[in-house]
C-alpha positions in Angstrom: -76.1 26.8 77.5 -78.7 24.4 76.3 -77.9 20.2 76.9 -78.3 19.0 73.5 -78.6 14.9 73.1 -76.7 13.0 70.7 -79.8 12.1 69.2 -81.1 15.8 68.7 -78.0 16.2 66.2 -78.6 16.0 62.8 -78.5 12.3 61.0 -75.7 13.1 59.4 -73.5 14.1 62.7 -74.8 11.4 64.1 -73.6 8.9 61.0 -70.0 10.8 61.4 -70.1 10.4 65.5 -70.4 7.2 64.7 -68.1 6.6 62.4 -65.4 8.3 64.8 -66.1 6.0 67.2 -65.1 3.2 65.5 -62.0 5.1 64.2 -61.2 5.6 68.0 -58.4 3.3 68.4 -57.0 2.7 64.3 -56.8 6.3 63.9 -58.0 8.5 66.8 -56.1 12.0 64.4 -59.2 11.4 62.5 -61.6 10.5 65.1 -60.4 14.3 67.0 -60.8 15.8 63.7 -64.3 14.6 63.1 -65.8 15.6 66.7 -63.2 18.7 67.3 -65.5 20.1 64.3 -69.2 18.9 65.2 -68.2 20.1 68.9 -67.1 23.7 67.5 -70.9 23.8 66.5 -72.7 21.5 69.1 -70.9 22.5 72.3 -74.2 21.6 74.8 -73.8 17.7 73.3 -72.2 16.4 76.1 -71.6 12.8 74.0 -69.8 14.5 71.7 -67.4 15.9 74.0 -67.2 12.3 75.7 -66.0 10.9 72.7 -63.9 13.6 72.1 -61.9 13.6 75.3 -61.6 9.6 74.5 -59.9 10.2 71.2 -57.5 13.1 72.9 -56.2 10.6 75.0 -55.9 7.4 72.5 -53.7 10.1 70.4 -52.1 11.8 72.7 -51.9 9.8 76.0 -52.8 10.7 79.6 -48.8 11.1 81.2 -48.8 13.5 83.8 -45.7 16.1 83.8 -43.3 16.9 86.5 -45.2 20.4 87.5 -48.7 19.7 86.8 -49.7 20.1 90.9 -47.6 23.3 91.0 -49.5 25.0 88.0 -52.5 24.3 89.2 -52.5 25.6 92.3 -51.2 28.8 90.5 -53.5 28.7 88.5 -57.0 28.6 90.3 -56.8 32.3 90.7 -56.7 33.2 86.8 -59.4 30.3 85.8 -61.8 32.2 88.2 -61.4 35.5 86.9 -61.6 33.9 82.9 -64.7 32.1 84.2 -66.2 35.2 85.5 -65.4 37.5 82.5 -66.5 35.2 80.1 -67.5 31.4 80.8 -67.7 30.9 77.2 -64.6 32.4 76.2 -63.3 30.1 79.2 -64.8 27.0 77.8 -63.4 27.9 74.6 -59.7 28.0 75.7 -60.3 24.9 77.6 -61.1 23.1 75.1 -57.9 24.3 72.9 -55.9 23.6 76.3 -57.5 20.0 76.0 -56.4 19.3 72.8 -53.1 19.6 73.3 -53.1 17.7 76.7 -56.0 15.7 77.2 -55.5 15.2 81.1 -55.0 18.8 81.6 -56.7 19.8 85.2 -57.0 23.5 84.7 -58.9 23.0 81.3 -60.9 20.6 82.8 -61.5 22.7 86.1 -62.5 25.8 84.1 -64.8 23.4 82.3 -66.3 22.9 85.5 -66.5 26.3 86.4 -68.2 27.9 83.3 -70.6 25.1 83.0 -71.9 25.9 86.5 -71.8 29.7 85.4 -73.6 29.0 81.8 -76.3 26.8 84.3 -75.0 23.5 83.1 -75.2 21.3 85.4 -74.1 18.3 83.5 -71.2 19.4 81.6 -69.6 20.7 85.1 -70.2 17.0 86.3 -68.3 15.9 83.2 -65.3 17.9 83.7 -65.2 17.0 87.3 -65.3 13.0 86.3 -62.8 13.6 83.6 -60.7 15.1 86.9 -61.4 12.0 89.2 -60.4 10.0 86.0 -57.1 11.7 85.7 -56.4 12.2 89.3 -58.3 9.8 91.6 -55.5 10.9 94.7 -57.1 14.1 94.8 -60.4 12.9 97.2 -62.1 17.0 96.1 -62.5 15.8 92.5 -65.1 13.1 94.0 -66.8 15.6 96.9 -67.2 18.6 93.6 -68.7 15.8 91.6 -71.1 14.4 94.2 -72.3 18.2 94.9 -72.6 18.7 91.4 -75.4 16.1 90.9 -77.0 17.0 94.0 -77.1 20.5 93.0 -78.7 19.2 89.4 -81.1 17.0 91.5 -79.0 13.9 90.1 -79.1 11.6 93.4 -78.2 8.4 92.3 -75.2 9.7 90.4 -74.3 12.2 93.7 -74.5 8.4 95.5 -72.5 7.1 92.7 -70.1 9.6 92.6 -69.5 9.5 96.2 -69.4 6.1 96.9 -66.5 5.8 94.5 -65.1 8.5 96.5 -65.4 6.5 99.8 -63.8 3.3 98.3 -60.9 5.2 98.2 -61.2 7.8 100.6 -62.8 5.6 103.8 -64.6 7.9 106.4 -64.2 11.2 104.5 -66.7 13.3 106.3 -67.5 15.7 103.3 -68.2 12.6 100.9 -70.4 11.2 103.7 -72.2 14.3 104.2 -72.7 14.5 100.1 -74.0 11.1 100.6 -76.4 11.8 103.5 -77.9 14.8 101.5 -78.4 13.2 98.5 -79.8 9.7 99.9 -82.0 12.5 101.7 -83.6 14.2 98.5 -84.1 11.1 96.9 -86.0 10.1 99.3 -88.0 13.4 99.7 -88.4 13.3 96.4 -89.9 9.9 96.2 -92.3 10.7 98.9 -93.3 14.3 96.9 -92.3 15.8 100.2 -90.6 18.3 98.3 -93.1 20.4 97.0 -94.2 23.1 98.3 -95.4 22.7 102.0 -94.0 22.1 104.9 -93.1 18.6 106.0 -95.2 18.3 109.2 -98.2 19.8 107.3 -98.3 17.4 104.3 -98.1 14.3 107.2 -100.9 15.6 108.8 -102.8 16.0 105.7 -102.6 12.0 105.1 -105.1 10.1 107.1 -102.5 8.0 108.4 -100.9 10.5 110.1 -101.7 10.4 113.5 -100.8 6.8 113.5 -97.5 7.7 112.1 -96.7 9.9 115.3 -97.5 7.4 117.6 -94.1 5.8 118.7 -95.4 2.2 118.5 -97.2 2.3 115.4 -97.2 -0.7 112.5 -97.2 0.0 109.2 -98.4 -2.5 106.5 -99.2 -0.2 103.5 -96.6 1.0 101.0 -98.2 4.5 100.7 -97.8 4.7 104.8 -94.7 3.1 105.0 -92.7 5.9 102.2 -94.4 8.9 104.2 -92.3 7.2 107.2 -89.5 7.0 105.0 -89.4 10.3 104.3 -90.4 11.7 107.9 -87.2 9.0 109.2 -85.1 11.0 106.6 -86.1 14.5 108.2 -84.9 12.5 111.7 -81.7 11.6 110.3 -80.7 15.1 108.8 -80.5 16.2 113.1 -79.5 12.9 114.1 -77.7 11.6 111.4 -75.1 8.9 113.5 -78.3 7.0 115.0 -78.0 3.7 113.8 -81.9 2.8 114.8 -83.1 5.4 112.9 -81.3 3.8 109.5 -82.5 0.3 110.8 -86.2 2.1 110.4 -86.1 3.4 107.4 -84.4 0.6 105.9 -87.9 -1.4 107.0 -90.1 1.1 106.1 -88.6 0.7 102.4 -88.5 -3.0 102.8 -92.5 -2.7 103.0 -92.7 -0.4 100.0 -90.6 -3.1 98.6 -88.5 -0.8 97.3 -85.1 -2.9 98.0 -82.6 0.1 95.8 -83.2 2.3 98.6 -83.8 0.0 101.6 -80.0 -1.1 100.3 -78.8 2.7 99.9 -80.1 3.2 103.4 -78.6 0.6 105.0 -75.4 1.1 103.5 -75.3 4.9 104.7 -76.3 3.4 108.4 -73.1 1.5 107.6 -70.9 4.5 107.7 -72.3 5.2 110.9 -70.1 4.8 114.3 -72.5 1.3 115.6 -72.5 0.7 112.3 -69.3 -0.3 111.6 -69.2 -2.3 114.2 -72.2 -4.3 113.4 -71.4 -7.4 111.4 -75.5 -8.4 111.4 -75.7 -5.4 108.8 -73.3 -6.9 105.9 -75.2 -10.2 105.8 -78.7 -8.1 105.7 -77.2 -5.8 103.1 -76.3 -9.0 100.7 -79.4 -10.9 101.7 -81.1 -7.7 100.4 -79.0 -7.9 97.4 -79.9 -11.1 96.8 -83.9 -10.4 97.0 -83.5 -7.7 94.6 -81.5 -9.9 92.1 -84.4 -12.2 92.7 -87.1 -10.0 92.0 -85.9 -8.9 88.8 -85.2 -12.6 87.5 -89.1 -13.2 88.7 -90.7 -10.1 86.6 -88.3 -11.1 83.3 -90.1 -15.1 83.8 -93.6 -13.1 84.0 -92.6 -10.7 81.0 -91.3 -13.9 79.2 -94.4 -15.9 80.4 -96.5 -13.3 78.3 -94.3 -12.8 75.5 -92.1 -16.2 74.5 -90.3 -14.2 71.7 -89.1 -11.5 73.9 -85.9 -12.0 73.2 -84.3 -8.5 75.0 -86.4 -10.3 78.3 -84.0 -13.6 77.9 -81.0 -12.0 77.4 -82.1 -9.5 80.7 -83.0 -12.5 82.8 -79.6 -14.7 81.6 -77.9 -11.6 82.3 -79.6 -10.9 85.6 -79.1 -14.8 86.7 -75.4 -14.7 86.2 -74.5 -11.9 88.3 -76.7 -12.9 90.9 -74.5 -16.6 91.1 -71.6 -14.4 90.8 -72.8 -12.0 93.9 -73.8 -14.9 95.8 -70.4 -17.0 95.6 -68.1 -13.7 96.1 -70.3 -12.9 99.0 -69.8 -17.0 100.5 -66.2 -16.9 99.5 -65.5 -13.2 101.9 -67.5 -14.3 104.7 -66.2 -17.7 104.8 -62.6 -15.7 105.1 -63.8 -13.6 107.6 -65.0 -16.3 109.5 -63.6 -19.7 108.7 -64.8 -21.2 111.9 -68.0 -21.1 110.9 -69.9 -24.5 109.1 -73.0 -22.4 107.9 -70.9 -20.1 105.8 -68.9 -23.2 104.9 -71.8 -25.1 103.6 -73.2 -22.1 102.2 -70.4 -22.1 100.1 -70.0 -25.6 99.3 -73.3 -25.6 98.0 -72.9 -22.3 95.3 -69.7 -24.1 94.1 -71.6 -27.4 93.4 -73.7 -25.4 91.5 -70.9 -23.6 89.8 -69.4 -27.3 88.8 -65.8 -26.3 91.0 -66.3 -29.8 92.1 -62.8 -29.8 94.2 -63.5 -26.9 96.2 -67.1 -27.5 96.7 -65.6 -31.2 98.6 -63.3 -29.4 100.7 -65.8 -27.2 101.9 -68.7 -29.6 102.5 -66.0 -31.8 104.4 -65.8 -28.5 106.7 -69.5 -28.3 107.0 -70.4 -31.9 107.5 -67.7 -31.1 110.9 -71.1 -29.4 112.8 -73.9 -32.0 113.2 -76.4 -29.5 112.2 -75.0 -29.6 108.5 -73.4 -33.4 108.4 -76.1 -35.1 106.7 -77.2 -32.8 104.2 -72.7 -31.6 103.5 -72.5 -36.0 103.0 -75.5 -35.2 100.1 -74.1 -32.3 98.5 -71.0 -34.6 98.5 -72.0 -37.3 97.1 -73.7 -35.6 94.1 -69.9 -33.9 93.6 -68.4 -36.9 93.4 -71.5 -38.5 91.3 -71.0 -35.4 88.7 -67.1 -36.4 88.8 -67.4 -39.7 87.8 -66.1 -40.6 91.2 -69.3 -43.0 91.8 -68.0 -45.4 94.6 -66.9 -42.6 96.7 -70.5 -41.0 95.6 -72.2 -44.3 96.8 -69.8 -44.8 100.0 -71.3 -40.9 100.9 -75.1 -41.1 99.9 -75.1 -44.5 102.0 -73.8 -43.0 104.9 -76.0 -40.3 105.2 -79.1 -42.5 104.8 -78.1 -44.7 107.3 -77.7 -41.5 109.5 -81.2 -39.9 108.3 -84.4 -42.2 110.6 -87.3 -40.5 109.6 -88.6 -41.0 105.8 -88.4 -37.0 105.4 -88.1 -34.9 102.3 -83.9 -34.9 103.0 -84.0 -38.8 102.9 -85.6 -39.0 100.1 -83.4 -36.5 98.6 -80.9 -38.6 99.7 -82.2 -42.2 98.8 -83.0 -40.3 95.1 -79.3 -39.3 94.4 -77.9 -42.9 95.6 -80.5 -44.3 92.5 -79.2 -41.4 90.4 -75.5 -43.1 91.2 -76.2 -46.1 90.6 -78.1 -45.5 87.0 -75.2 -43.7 86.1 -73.1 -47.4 86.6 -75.4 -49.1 84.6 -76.9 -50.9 87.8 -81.0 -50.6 87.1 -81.7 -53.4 89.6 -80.0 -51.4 92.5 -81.0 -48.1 91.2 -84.9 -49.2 91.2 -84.4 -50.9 94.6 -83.6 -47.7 96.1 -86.2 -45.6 94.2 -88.8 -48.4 95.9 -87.7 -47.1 99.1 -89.5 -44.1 98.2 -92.4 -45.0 96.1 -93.7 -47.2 99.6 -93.5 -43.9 101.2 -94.3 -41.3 98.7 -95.3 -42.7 95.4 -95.9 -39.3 94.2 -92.2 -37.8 94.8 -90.8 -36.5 91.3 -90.9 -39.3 88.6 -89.9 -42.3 90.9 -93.3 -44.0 89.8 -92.3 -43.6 86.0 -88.8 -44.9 86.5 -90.5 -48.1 88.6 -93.4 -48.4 86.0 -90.3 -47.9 82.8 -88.3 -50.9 84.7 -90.8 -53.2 85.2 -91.8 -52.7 81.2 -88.3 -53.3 80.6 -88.0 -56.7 82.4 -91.2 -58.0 80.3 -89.0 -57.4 77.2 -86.5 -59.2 78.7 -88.2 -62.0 79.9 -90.5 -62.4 76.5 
């Protein structure tokens, strides 16, 4: 059976897809009516069937009955023996089963099983979602849909697939050998390791090779550092519990600055026995997180650089930006739980929910943070500029003054410092005491932000006042 894309159908179909869609939920009789019939004559449109199954279940529900684990086990046999006489017939009947009971695991499982017979890669991998869906107790739904992809050559949905599967099932050994094999092939694959050839031949054909053998080697080049990878994956197929191993090819892909897989990697090497017990690894995989957030913000600024009116680059880069503040201050928030003893993460913290204007909780953790002298004078900053947004501007002042007084050296955190107290104090209407302090950084550095214009803009202002 041939994949068909929802875009391959005719205009019309599409138009009447469409329509169905937005029928879903008002009137989802119609909505099965609609794609029941474009289905009967477009079964390799897997979209199509989607929205189908979604309609099914806004008409009839998704309640399981009393013997519905009894009748499947019963079952298996016959679905085999329909899937092998006919796998279209099968898929037929399935779908009739379907429409009567949306959630029903034998229609979906002989699905599965004539889609693999008909070649179909992605219609089995359907089914076998629609069965995780449905059932996410049963932990085989997750290791058929992982193999499925890897079978199709789908890696990053076999990762997908089976990291949802680990979430729920922690440790499962077939899930983590699904994951293995697939984080394996893609990176084969995105070395070109897998055509034809053996492994050790196409190394040896790069002119790096014989540096890549040697066991203290450095590698500076992309190129050199994904033939690694992929020569590190080989490794870890044999040795596939050594945590140094992961640590390597997590490196290598850092070089290639390919942060996806340097991620994937390092959260497979997570899984591993060291791994586990290795809390260094959770605060590399978030800083590496982080950097790839970062990345993407900075190429949507160049692409937005080049082309102001972009306006599918803004949305991607306001879109991108928000989840990164949102991954940063749920990662803060768990590791200050995890480890509330300790004033970096407490700062850390304090400082993302300054940023996020939770002015209360920022306080309370900044008042932690200032605890270790290492973070006091730069906690008393970040706490005056919460009390300064809060309209709290004597506490703000009482703060500001005590960390300059505790700061010696005219350095860029004093005159962060000294800057913020002038900030205060123009925010109380005080211009003499705000320029006063803004002096204390023009002797020094008359060049630091606009300190010079708000000087030069006081000093205009007295003229008018005196004239």
């Amino acid at each position: 059976m041939k994949k068909v894309a929802l875009t391959e159908l005719d205009p019309r179909l599409q138009k009447q897809v469409s329509a169905a869609d937005q029928q879903m939920k008002t009137n989802p009789q119609y909505a099965v009516e609609v794609l029941s019939g474009i289905l009967a004559r477009n079964p390799g449109c897997i979209e199509v069937r989607r929205s189908l199954r979604k309609a099914q279940k806004a008409m009839l529900g998704t309640k399981k009955g009393m013997f519905d684990g009894l009748t499947g086990a019963l079952s298996s046999g016959k679905i085999a023996k329909a899937v092998e006489a006919d796998p279209l017939a099968a898929l037929a009947a399935a779908e009739e089963a379907l429409a009567k009971k949306p959630i029903d695991a034998n229609a979906n499982k002989t699905i599965a099983l004539a889609a693999l017979k008909l070649d179909f890669p992605e219609l089995a991998a359907f089914a076998y979602e629609e069965l995780a869906t449905n059932d996410p107790t049963e932990i085989q739904h997750f290791v058929d849909l992982a193999n499925v992809w890897i079978s199709a050559g789908e890696n990053d949905q076999a990762l997908n697939a089976a990291d949802k599967g680990l979430k729920l099932f922690p440790g499962n050994g077939d899930l983590q050998e699904a994951v293995r094999r697939a984080s394996v092939n893609k990176t084969m694959k995105k070395g070109n390791w897998e055509d034809k050839g053996d492994f050790q031949s196409k190394l040896k054909d790069k002119d790096e090779a014989l540096r890549l053998d040697q066991s203290a080697r450095t590698v500076t080049d992309a190129a050199t550092a994904l033939a690694q990878a992929a020569e590190l994956a080989q490794k870890i197929q044999t040795a596939p519990d050594s945590l140094d191993l992961y640590r390597e090819i997590v490196r290598m892909f850092l070089i290639a600055e390919d942060f996806d897989s340097a991620i994937a990697w390092l959260q497979r090497g997570r899984m591993t026995t060291l791994g586990k017990a290795d809390t260094s690894l959770e605060r590399q995989e978030s800083d590496l997180v982080i950097r790839r957030y970062e990345r993407i913000s900075k190429q949507l600024r160049e692409s937005i650089a080049g082309n102001p009116v972009d306006a599918a680059s803004k949305e991607a880069l306001q879109k991108n930006e928000i989840e990164l503040n949102d991954f940063r201050l749920k990662t803060a928030i768990s590791l200050v739980e995890r480890y509330p003893n300790d004033f970096a993460y407490r700062y850390e913290l304090g400082v993302l929910l300054l940023a996020a204007n939770r002015l209360e909780d920022a306080v309370q953790q900044l008042q932690y943070a200032q605890r270790n002298p290492k973070f006091r004078q730069p906690a008393l900053l970040a706490i005056g500029r919460a009390f300064t947004l809060g309209g709290k501007y004597d506490l703000a002042i009482e703060q500001l003054t005590a960390a300059k007084s505790e700061v010696l050296m005219m350095n860029d955190l004093k005159k962060e410092i000294i800057y913020a107290l002038g900030e205060t104090y123009e925010k109380m209407t005080k211009a003499k005491e705000a320029v006063d302090e803004y002096k204390i950084i023009y002797m020094a550095d008359s060049g630091y932000r606009d300190v010079a214009k708000k000087i030069n803009d006081f000093y205009e202002g007295q003229k008018g006042v005196t004239a």
